[in-house]
PQR file with spaces between the fields and no chain letter, atoms N, CA, C, O and H, PARSE charges and radii, in Angstrom:
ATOM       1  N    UNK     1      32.329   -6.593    5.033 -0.4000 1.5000
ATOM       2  CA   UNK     1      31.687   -6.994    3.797 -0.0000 2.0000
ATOM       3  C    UNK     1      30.184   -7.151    3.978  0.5500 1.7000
ATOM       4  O    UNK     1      29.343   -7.008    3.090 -0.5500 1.4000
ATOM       5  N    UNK     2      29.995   -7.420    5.070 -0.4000 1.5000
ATOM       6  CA   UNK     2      28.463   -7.829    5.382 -0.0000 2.0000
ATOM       7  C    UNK     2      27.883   -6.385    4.710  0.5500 1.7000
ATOM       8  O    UNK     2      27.238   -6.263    3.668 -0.5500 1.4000
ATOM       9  H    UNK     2      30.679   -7.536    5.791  0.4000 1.0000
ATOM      10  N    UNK     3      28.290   -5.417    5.576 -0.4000 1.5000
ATOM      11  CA   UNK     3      27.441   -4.302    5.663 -0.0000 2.0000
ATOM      12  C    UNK     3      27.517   -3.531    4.380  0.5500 1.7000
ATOM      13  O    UNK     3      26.723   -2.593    4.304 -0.5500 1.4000
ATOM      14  H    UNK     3      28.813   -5.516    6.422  0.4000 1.0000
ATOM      15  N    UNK     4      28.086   -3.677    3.645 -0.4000 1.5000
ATOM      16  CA   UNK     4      28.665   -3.471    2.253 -0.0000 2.0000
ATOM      17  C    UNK     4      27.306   -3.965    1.399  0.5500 1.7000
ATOM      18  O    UNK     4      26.745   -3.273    0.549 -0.5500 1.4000
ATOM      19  H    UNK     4      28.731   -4.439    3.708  0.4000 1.0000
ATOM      20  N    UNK     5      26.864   -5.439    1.848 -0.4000 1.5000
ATOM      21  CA   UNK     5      26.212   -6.279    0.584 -0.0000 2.0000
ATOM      22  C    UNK     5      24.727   -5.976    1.462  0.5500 1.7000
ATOM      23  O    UNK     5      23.734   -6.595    1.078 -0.5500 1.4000
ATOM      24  H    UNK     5      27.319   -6.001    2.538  0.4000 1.0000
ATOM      25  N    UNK     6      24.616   -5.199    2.421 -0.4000 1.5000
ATOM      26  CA   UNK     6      23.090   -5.314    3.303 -0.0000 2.0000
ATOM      27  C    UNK     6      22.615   -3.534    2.458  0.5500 1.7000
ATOM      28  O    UNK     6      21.511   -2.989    2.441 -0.5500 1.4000
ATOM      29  H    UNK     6      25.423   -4.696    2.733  0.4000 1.0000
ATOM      30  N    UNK     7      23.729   -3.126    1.956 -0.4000 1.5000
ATOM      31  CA   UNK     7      23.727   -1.767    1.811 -0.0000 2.0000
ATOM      32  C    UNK     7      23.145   -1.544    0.089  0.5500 1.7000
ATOM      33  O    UNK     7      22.424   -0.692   -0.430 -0.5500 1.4000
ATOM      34  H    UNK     7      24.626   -3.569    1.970  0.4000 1.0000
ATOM      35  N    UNK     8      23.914   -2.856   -0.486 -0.4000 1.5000
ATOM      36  CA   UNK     8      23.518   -3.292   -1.418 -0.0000 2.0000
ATOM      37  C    UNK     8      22.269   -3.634   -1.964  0.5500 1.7000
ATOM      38  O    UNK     8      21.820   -3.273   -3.052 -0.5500 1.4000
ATOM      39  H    UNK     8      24.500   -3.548   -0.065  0.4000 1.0000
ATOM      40  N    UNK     9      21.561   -4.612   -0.831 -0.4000 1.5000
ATOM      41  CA   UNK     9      20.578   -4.810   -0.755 -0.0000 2.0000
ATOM      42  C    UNK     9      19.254   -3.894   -0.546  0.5500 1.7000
ATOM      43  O    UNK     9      18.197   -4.124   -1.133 -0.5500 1.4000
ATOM      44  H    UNK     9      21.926   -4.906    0.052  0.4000 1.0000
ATOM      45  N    UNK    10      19.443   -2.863    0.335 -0.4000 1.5000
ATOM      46  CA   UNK    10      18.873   -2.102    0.534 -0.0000 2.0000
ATOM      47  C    UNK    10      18.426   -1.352   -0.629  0.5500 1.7000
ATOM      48  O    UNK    10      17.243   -1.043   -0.772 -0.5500 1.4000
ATOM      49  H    UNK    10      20.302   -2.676    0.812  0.4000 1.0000
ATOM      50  N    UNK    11      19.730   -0.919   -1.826 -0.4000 1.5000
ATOM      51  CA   UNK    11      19.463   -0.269   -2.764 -0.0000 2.0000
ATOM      52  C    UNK    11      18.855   -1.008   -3.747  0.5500 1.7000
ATOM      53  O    UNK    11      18.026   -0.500   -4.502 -0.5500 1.4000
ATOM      54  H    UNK    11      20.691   -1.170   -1.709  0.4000 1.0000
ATOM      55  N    UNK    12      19.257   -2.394   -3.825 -0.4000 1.5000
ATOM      56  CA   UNK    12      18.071   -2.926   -4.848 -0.0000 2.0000
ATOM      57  C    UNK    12      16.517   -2.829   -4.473  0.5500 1.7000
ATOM      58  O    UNK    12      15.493   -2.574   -5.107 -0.5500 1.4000
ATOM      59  H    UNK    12      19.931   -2.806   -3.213  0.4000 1.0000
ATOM      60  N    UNK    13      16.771   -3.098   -3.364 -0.4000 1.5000
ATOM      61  CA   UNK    13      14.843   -2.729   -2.660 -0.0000 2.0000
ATOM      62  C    UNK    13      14.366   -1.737   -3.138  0.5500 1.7000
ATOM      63  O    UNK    13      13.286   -1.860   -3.716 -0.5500 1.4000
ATOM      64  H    UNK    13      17.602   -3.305   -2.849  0.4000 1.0000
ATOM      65  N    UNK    14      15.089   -0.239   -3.050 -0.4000 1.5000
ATOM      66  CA   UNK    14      14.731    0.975   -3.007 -0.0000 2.0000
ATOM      67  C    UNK    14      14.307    0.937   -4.217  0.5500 1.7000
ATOM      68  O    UNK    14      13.097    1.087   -4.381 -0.5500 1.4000
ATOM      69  H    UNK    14      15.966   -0.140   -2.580  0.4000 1.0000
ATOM      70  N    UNK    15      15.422    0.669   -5.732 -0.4000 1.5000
ATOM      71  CA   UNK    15      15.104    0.577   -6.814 -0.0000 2.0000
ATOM      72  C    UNK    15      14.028    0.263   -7.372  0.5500 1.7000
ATOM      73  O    UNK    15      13.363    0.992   -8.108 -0.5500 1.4000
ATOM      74  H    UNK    15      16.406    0.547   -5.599  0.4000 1.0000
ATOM      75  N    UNK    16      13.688   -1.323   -6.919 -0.4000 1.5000
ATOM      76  CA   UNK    16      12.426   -1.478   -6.733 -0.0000 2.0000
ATOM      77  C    UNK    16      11.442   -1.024   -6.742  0.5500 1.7000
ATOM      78  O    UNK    16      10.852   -0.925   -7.817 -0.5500 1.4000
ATOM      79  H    UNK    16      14.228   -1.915   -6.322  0.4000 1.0000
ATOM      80  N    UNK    17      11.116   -0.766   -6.079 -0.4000 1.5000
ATOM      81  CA   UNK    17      10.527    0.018   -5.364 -0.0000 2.0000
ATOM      82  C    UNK    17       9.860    1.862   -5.898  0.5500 1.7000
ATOM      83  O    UNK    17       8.888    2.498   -5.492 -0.5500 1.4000
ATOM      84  H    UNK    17      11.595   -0.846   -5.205  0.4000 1.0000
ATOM      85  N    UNK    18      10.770    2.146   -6.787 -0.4000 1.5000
ATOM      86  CA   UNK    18      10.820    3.476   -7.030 -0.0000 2.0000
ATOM      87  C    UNK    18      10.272    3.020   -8.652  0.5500 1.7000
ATOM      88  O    UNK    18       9.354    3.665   -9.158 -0.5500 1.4000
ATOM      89  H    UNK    18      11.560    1.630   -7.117  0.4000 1.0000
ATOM      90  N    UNK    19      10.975    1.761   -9.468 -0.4000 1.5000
ATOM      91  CA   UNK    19      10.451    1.527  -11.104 -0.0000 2.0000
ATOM      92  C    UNK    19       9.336    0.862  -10.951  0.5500 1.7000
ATOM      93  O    UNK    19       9.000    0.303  -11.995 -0.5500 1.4000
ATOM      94  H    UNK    19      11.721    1.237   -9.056  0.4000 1.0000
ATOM      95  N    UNK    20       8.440    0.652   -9.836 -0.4000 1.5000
ATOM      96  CA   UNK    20       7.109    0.046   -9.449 -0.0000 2.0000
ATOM      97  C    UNK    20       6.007    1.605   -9.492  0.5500 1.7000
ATOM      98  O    UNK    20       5.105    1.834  -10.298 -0.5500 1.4000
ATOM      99  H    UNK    20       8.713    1.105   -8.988  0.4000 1.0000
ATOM     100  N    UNK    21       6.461    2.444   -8.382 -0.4000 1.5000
ATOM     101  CA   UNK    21       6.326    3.542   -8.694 -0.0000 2.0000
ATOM     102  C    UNK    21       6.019    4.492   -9.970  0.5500 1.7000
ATOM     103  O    UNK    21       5.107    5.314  -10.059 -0.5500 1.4000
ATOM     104  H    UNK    21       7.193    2.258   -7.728  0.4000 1.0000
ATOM     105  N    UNK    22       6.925    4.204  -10.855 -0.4000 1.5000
ATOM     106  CA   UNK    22       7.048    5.401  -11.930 -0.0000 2.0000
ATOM     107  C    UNK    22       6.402    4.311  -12.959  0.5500 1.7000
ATOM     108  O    UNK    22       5.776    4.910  -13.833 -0.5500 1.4000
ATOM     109  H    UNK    22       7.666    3.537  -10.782  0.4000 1.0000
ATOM     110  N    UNK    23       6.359    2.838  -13.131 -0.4000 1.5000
ATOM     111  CA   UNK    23       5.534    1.863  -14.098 -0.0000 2.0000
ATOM     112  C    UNK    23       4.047    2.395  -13.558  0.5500 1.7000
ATOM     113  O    UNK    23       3.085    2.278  -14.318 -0.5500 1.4000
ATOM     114  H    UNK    23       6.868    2.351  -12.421  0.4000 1.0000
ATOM     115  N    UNK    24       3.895    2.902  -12.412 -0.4000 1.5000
ATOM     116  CA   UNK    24       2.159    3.008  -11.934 -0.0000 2.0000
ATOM     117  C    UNK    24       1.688    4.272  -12.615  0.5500 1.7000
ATOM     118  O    UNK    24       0.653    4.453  -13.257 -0.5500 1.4000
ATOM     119  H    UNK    24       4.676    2.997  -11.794  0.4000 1.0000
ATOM     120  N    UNK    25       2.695    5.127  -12.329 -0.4000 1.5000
ATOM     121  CA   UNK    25       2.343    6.608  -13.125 -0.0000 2.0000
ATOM     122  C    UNK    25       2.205    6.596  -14.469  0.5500 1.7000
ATOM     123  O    UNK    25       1.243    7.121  -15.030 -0.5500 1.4000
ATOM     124  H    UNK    25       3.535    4.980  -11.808  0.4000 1.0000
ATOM     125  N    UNK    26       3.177    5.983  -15.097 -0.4000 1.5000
ATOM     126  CA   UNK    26       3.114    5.866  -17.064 -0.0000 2.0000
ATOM     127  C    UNK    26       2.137    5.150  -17.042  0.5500 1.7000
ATOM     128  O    UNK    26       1.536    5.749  -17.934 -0.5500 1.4000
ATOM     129  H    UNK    26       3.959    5.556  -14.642  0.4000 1.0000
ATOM     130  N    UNK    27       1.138    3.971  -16.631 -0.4000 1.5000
ATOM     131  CA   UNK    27       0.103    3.440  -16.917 -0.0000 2.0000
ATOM     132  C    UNK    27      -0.905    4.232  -16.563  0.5500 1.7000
ATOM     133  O    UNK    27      -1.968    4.162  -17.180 -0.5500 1.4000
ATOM     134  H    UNK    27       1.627    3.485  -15.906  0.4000 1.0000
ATOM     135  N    UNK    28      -0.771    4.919  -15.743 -0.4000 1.5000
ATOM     136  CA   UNK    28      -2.212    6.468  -15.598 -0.0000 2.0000
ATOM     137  C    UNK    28      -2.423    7.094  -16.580  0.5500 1.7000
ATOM     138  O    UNK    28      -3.479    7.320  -17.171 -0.5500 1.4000
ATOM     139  H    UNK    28       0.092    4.976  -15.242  0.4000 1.0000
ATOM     140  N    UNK    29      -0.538    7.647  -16.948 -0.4000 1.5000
ATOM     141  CA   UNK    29      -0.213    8.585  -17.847 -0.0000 2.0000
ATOM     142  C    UNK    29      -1.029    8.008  -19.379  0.5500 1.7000
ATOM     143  O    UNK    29      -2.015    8.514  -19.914 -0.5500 1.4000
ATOM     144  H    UNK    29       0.320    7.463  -16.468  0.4000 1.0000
ATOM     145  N    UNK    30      -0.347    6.962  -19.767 -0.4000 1.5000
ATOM     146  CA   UNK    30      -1.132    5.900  -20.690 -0.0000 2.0000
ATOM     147  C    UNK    30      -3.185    6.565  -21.152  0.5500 1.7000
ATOM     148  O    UNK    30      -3.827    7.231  -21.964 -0.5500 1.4000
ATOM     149  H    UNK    30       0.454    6.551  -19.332  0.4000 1.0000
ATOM     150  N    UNK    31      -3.326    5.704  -19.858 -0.4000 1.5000
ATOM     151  CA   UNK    31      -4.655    5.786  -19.860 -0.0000 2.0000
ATOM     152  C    UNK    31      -5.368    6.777  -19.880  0.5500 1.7000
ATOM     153  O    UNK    31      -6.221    6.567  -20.741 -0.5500 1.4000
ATOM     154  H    UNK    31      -2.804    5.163  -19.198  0.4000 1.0000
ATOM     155  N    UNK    32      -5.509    7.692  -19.452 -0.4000 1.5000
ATOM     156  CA   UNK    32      -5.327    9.227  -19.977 -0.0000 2.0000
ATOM     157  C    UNK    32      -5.309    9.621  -21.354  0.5500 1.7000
ATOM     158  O    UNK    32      -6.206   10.101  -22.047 -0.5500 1.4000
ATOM     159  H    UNK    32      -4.815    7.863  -18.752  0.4000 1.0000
ATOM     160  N    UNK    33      -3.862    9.268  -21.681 -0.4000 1.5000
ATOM     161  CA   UNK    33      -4.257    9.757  -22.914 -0.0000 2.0000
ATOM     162  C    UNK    33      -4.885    9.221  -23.846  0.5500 1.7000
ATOM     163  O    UNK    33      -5.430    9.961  -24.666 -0.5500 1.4000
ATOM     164  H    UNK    33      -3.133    8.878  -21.118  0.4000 1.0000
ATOM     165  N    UNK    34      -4.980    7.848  -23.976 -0.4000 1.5000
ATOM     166  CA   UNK    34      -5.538    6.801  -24.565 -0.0000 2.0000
ATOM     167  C    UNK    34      -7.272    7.469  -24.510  0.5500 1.7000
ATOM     168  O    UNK    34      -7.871    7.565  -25.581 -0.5500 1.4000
ATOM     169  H    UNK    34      -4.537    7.247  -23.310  0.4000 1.0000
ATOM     170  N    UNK    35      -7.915    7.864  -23.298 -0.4000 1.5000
ATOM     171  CA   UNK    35      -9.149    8.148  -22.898 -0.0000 2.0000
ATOM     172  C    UNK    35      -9.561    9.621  -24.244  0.5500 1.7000
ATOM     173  O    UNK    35     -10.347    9.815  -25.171 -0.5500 1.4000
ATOM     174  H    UNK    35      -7.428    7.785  -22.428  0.4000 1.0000
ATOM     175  N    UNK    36      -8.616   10.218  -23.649 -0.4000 1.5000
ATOM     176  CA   UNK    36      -8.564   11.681  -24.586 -0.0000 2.0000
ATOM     177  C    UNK    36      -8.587   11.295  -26.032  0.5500 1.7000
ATOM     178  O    UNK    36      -9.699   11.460  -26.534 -0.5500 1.4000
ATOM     179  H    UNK    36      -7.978   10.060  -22.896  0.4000 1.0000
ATOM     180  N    UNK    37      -7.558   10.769  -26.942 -0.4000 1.5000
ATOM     181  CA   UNK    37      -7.731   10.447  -28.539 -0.0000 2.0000
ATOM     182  C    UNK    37      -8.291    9.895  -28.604  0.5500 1.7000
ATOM     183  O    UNK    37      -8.395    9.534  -29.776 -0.5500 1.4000
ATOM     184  H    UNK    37      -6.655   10.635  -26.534  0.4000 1.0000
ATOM     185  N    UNK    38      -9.225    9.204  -27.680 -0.4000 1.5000
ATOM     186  CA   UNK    38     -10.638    8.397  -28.271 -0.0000 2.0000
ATOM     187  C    UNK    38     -11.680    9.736  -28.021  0.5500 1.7000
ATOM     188  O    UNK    38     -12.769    9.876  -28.577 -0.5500 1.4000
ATOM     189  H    UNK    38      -9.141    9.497  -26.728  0.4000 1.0000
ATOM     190  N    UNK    39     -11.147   10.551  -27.174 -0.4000 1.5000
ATOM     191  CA   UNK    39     -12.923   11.647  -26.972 -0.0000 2.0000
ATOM     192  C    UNK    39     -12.653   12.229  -28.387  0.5500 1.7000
ATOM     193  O    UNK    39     -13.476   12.372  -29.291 -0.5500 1.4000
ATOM     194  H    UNK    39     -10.262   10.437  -26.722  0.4000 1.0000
ATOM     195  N    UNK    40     -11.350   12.531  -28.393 -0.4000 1.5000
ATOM     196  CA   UNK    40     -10.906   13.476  -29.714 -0.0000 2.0000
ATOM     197  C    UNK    40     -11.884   13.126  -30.756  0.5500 1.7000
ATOM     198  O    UNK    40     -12.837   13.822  -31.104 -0.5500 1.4000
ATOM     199  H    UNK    40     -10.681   12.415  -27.658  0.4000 1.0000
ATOM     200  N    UNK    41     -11.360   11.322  -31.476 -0.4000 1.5000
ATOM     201  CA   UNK    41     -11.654   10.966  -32.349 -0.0000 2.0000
ATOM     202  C    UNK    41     -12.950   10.715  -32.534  0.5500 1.7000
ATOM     203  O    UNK    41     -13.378   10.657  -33.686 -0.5500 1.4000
ATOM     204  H    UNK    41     -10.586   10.756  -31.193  0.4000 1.0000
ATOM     205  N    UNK    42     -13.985   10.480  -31.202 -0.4000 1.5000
ATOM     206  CA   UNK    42     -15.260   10.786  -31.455 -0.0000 2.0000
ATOM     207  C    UNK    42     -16.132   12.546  -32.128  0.5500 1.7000
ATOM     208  O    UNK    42     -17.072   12.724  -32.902 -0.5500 1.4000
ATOM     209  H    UNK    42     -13.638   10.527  -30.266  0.4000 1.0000
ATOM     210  N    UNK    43     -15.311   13.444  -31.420 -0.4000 1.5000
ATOM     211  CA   UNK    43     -15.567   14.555  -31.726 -0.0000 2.0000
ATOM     212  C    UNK    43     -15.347   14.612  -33.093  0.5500 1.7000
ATOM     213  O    UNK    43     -15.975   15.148  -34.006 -0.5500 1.4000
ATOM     214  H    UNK    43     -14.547   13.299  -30.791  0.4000 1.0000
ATOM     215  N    UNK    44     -14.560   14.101  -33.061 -0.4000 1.5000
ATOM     216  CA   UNK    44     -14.025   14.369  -35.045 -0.0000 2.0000
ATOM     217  C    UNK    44     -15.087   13.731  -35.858  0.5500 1.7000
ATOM     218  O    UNK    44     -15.950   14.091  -36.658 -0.5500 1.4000
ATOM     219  H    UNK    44     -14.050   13.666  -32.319  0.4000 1.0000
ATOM     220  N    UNK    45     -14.816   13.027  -35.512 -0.4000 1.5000
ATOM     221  CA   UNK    45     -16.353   12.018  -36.699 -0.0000 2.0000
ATOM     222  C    UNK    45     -17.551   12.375  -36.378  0.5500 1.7000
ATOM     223  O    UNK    45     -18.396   12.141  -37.243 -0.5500 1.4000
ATOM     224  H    UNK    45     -14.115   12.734  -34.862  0.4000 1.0000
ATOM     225  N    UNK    46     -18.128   13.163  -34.843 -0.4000 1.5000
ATOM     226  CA   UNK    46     -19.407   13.779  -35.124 -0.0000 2.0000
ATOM     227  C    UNK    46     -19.382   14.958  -35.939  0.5500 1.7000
ATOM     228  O    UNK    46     -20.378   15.194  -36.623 -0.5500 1.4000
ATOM     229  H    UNK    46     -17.442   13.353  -34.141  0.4000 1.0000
ATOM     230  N    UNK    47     -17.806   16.203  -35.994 -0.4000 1.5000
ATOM     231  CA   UNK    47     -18.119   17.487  -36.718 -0.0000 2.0000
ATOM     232  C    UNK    47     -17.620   16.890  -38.172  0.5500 1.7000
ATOM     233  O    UNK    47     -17.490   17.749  -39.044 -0.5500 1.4000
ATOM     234  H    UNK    47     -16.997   16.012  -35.439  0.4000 1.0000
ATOM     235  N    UNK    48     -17.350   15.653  -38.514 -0.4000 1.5000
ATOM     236  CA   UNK    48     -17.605   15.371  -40.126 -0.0000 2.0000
ATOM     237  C    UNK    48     -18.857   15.073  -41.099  0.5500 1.7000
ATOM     238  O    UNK    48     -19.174   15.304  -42.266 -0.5500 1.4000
ATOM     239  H    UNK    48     -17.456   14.954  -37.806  0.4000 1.0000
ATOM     240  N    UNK    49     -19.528   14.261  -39.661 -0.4000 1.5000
ATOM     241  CA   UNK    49     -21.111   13.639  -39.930 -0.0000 2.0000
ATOM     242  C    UNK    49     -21.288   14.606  -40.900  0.5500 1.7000
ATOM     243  O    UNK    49     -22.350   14.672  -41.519 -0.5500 1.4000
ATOM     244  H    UNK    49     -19.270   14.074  -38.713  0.4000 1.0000
């Protein structure tokens, strides 16, 4: 049983570990685009000026 619940453990770590990971990328991903529809929306309102 030990090695059962250490095995267990291990995989919650990993899990961890991996949705820490992919939360770091969607907040890049995020920011990015967030950066872009603001260049957009500047462009837009200078070719309306």
């Amino acid at each position: 049983m030990r090695s059962v619940a250490a095995m267990f453990d291990e995989m919650v770590e990993a899990t961890g570990k991996f949705a820490k990971k992919v939360d770091e990328g969607c907040e890049d991903v995020n920011t990015g685009v967030s950066k872009y529809f603001t260049l957009l929306a500047k462009g837009n309102r200078i070719h309306e000026a």
